[in-house]
N, C-alpha and C positions, 0 to 999 in steps of 0.2 A: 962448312956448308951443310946445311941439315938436307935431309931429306925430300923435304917439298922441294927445295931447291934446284936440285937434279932432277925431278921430273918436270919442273917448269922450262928447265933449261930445255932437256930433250924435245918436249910438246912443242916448243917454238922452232928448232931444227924442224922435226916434222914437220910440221905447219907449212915454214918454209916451201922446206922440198915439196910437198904438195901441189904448195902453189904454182910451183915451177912446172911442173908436171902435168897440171890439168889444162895450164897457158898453153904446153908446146901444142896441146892435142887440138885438133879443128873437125868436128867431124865432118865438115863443110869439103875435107879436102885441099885445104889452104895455108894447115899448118907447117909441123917439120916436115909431113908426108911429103906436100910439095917441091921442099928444096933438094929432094933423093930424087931424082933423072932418071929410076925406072930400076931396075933387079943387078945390075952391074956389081952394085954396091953391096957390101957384106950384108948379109942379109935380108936384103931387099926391102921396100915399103911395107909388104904384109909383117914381116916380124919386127920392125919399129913399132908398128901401129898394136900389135899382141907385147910386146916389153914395156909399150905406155902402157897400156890397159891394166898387165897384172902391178907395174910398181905403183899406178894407183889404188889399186885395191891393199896393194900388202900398206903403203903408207897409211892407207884409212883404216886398216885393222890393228896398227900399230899405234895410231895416235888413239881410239880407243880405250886398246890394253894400256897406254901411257895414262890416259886421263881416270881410269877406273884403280892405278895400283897409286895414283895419287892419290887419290880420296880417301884410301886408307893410310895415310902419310900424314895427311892435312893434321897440323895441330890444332887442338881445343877441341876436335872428336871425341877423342880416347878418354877424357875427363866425364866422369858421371857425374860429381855432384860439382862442377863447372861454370854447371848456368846459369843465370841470372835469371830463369823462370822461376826455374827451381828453388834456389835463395827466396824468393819473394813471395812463393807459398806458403816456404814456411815458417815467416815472417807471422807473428801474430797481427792476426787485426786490431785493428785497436777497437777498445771497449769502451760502450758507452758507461756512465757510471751508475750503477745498480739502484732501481728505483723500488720502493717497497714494498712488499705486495701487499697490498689490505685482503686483510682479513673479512671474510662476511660474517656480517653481526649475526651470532647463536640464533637459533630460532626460539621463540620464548615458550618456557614449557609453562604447561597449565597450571596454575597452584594447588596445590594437594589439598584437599577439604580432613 
């Protein structure tokens, strides 16, 4: 399994989890805040609502650093002379077939007396 590979994988985990995570939250007051019945509970609503907020943040600073140590992973980057721009410049044009130059006739000198 090459190396893009594992970052692709990871990215979509991420991804995943994110998406789960930005769903629970309501800022409406409707989401999981709702189904906690008030401070009884470990924690209470204000530190569910602070535990969404920062694992959304570290998910999206993660899926970043995932998508940026990809790019340097990606195959047919690392290759300099790779590409097929490259190749095709420096590809000769083709030539048209050399046409003659005429010459301009001498200027005629005076005759000598």
């Amino acid at each position: 399994m090459s190396t893009f590979s594992i970052f692709l994988v990871l990215i979509t985990i991420v991804c995943f989890l994110l998406i789960v995570v930005i769903m629970v939250q309501n800022p409406k007051g409707g989401g999981l805040s709702s189904t906690i019945s008030g401070t009884q509970m470990l924690g209470g609503v204000q530190k569910t609502t602070d535990f969404l907020d920062k694992s959304t943040w570290t998910l999206a600073t993660i899926l970043i650093v995932l998508i940026l140590l990809s790019s340097l992973s990606f195959p047919g980057i690392s290759g300099g002379t790779d590409s097929k721009i490259i190749e095709r410049s420096e590809t000769p044009a083709a030539t048209a077939p050399a046409v003659p130059v005429q010459q301009a006739p001498a200027p005629a000198t005076p005759a000598a007396k």
